[in-house]
C-alpha positions as MATLAB code, in Angstrom:
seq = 'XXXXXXXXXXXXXXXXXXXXXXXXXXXXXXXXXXXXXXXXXXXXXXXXXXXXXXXXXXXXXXXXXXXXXXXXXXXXXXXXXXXXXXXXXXXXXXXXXXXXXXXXXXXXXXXXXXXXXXXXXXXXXXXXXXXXXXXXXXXXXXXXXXXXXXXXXXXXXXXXXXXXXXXXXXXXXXXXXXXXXXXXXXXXXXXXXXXXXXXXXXXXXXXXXXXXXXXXXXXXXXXXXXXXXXXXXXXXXXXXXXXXXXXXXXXXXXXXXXXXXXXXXXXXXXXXXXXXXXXXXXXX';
ca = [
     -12.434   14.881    0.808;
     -14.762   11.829    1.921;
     -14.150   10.835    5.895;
     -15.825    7.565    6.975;
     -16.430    7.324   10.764;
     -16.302    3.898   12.647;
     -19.387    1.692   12.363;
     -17.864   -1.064   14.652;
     -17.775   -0.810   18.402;
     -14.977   -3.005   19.480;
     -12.187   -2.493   21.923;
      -9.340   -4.292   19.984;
      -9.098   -5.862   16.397;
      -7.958   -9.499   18.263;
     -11.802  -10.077   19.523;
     -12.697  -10.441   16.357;
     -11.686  -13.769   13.933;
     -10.152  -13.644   10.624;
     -12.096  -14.689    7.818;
      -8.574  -14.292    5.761;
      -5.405  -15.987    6.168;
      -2.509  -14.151    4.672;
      -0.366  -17.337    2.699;
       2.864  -18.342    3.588;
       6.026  -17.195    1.026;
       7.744  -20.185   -0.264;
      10.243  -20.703   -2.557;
       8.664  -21.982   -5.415;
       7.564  -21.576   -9.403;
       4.982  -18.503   -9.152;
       1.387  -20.248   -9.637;
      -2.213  -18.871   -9.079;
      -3.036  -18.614   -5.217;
       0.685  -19.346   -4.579;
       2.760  -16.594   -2.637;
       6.678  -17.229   -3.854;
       9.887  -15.445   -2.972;
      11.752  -13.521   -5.955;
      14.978  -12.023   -6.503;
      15.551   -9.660   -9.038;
      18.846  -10.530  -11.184;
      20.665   -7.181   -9.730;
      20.490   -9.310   -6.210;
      21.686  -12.669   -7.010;
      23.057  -14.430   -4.450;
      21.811  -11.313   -1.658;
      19.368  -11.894    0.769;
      17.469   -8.635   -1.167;
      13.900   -9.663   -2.381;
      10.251   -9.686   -3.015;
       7.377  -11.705   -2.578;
       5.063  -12.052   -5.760;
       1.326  -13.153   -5.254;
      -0.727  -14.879   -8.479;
      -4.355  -14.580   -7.896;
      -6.003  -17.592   -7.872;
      -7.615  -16.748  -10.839;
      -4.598  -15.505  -12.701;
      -4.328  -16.864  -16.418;
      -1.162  -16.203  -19.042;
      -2.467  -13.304  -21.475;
      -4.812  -11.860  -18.975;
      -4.375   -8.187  -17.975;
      -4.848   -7.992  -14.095;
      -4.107   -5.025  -11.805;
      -1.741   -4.611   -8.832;
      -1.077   -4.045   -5.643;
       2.432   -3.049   -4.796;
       2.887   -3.356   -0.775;
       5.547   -2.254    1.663;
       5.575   -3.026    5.115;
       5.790   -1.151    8.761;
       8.488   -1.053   10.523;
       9.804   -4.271   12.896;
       7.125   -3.629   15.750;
       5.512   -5.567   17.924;
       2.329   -5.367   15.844;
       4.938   -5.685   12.572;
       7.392   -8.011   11.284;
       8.799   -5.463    8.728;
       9.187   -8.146    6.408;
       7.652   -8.680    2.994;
       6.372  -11.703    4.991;
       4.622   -9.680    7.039;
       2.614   -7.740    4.974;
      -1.430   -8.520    4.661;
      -3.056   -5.364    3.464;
      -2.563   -6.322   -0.303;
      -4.389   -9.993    0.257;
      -7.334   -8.504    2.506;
      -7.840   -6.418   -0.010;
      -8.098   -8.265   -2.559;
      -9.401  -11.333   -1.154;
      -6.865  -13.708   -3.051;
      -8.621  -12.875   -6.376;
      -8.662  -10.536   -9.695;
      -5.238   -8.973   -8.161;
      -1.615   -9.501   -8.909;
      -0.023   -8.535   -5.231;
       3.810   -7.626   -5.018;
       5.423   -6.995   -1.745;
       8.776   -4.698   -1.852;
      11.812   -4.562    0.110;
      13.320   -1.754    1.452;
      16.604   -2.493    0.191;
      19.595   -2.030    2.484;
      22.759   -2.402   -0.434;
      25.563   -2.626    2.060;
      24.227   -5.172    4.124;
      22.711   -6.988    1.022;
      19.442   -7.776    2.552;
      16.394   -6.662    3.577;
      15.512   -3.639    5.320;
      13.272   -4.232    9.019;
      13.638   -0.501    9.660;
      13.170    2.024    7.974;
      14.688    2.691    4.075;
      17.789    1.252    3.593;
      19.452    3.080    0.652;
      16.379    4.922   -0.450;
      17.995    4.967   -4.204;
      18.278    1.348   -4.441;
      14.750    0.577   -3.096;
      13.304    3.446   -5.391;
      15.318    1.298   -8.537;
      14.428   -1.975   -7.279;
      10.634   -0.842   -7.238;
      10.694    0.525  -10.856;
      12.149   -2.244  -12.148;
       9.940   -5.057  -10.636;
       6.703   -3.444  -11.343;
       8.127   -3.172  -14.617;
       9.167   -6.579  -15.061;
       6.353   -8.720  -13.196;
       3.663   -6.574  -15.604;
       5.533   -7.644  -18.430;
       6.227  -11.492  -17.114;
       2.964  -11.934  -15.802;
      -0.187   -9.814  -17.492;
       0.205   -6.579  -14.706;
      -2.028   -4.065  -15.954;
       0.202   -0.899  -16.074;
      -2.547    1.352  -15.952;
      -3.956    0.153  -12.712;
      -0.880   -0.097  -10.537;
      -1.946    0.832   -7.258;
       0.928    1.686   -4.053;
      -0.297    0.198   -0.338;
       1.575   -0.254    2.628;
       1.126   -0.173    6.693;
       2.967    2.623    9.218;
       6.650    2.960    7.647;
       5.101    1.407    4.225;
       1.977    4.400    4.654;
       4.437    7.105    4.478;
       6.672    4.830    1.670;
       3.272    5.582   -0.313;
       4.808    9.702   -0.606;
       8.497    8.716    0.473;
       9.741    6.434   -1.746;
       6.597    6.157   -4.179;
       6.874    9.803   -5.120;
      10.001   10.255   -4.630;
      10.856   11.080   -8.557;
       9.161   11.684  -11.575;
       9.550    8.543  -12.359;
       8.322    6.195   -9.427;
       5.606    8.529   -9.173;
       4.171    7.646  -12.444;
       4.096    4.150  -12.283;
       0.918    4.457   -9.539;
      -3.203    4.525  -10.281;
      -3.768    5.083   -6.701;
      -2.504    5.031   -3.469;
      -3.866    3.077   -0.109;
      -2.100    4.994    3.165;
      -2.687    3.109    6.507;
      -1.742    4.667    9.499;
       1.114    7.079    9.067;
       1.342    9.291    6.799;
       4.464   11.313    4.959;
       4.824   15.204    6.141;
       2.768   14.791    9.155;
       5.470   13.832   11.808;
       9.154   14.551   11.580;
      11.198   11.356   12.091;
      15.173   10.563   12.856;
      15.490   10.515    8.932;
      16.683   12.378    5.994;
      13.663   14.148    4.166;
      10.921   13.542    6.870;
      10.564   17.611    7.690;
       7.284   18.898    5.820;
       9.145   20.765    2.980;
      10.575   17.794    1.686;
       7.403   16.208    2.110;
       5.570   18.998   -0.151;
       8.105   18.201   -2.546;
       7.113   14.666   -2.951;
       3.349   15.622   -2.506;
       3.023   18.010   -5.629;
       3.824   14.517   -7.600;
       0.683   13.237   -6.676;
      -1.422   15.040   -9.174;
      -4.934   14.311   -9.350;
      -4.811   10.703   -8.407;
      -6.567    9.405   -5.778;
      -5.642    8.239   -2.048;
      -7.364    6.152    0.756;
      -5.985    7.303    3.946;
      -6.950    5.591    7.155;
      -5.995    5.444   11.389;
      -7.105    3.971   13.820;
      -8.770    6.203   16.116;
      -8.620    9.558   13.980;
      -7.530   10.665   11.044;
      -7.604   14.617   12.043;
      -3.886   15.047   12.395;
      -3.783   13.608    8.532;
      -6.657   15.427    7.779;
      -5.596   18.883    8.876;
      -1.887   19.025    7.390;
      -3.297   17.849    3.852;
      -6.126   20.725    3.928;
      -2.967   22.992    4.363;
      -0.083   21.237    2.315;
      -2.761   20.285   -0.937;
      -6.270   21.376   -0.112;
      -7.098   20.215   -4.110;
      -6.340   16.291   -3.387;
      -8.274   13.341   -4.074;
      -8.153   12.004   -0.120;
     -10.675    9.509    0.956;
     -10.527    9.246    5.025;
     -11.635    5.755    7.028;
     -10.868    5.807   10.970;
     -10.638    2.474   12.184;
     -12.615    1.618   15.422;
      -9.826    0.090   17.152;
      -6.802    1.069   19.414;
      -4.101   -1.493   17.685;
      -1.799   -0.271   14.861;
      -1.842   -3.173   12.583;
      -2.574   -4.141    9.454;
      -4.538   -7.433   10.058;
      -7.674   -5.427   10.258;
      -8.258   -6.085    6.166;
      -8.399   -9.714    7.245;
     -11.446   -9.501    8.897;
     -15.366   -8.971    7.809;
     -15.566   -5.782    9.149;
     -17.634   -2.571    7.452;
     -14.238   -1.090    6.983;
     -13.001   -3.892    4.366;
     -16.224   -3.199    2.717;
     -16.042    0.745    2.378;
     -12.211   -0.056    1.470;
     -13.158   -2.713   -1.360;
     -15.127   -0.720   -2.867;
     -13.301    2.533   -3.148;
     -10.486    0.237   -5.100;
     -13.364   -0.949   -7.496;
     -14.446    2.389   -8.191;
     -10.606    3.425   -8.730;
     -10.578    0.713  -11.053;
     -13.974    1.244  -12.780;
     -14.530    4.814  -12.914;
     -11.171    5.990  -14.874;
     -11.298    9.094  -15.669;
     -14.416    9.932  -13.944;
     -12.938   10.622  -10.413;
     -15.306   12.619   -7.867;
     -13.464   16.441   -8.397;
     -11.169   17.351   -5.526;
     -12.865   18.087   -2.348;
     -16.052   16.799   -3.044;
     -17.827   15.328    0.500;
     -19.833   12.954   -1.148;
     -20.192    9.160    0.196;
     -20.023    6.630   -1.909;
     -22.132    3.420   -0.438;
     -19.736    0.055    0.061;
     -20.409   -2.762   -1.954;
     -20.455   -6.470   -0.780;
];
C-alpha cells in the first residue's frame, strides 16, 4: 500500500482556479473534443443515458483506453448527473482517453438515477453493454478499461463494478474518490461489510487509487482487515470540500494521480507486488 500525504496547504479547493473546464453534453454526432449524449437502443425514447467523450485526438482505427465514470449522489457539491461528472476529463486532460459517463439506471421511472442505484441489475447491464459497444464503435482499448467515479460513484467502483463475474472483468483499474464500498453501512441493500467482501474478492490483483479529503485512515484500516494483499494506492486531499472538481486544477495531487494511471497503463503486468510502500515520483 502507497499513502501520499497533502503537499498543498489550502483551506478550500474554491481559492484556487481551474486550469480545466469540464465540456458541456450536447446532443450531437460524437467528434474528437466533443462531449455528446447517447442512448443505448434498450432506452429509446427513455430519458436513460450516457454521455460519451472523444479525445481530441481520437482517430477511427486507433486503440485508445477508457475511463468509465459514475457520479455522487445529488449534493450540494454534486449534481448526480452524468453532466456532472469531471474526474474522467481532469484526468485525462481532454486527450489520449475515450471518457464514458454511466447512469444509474432507474427502469420504472425510465430515467436517470440522482440518488443512489436505481435497479442495480439494469445499471450493471447497461454498463456491460456500453463499454462493450463504444470499444467496438469507437477504437476502446478493452484491455485498459479503467472504473472512476466521485462519493456514490467511489463505492459504484466495488458496488456495481464488481458486482458479478462479469462487470468485474471488464476493468484494468479502478480510481475511488471519497467513499468507499464496505466502509460505512448505508439505507441500502448490500451496503453491510459482508456483502461488501463479497464484491471485494472480485478485485483480484488489479490495482486501485483511493483518495479523501482529509484522511484516508478509515479506508485504510478496513482494507488492511477485509484484503490486506490489495493493490491500494492512498492520496488525501488537502482540502475540507467533498467534490470532485479538485482534478480540474494544477494541484500536486493531479500530478501524483496522472501518473499512477500512466504507470497502470505502461507497466502491464509489472505491477508493484501487494503491499509494497514504495513511492513512485509524479510525472508532469
Amino acid at each position: 500500500m502507497a499513502l501520499y500525504v497533502p503537499q498543498l496547504d489550502a483551506e478550500d479547493i474554491g481559492a484556487l482556479s481551474p486550469d480545466l473546464t469540464t465540456p458541456s453534453v450536447i446532443d450531437a454526432t460524437p467528434s474528437p473534443g466533443r462531449r455528446v449524449r447517447q442512448f443505448s437502443k434498450e432506452y429509446t425514447g427513455s430519458k436513460v443515458y450516457h454521455a460519451l467523450y472523444l479525445p481530441t485526438d481520437w482517430v477511427k482505427g486507433k486503440k485508445f483506453p477508457v475511463i468509465v465514470e459514475y457520479a455522487g449522489n445529488k449534493w450540494k457539491t454534486s449534481l448526480g448527473t452524468v453532466e456532472g461528472s469531471n474526474l474522467g476529463y481532469g484526468i485525462s486532460g481532454g486527450k489520449g482517453v475515450i471518457w464514458i459517463c454511466m447512469p444509474f439506471v432507474d427502469k420504472t421511472n425510465q430515467m436517470n438515477a440522482t440518488t443512489w442505484w436505481g435497479d442495480v441489475e439494469a445499471t450493471v447491464q447497461y454498463c456491460k453493454k456500453t463499454v462493450n459497444r463504444i470499444c467496438t464503435e469507437y477504437g476502446g482499448d478493452s484491455s485498459n478499461v479503467f472504473l472512476v467515479g466521485f462519493s456514490r460513484g467511489a463505492i459504484a467502483c466495488n458496488y456495481i463494478g464488481l458486482h458479478d463475474d462479469e462487470i468485474a472483468s471488464l476493468w484494468r483499474g479502478f480510481i475511488c474518490h471519497s467513499h468507499y464500498d464496505g466502509v460505512k453501512q448505508w439505507g441500502y441493500a448490500g451496503s453491510d461489510r459482508s456483502s461488501a467482501a463479497t464484491r471485494l474478492k472480485r478485485l483480484g490483483t488489479r490495482p486501485q487509487f483511493i483518495s479523501h479529503e482529509a484522511s484516508v485512515e478509515p479506508t485504510k484500516t478496513y482494507l488492511k482487515m477485509a484484503f490486506p494483499l490489495g493493490h491500494f494506492t492512498f492520496l488525501v486531499l488537502p482540502f475540507a470540500d467533498h467534490t470532485d472538481q479538485w482534478v480540474l486544477r494544477d494541484i500536486p495531487e493531479r500530478k501524483i494521480l496522472r501518473a499512477w494511471l500512466e504507470s497502470a497503463l505502461t507497466e502491464k503486468g509489472q505491477q508493484a507486488p501487494a503491499g509494497d510502500d514504495r513511492k513512485a515520483s509524479p510525472k508532469e
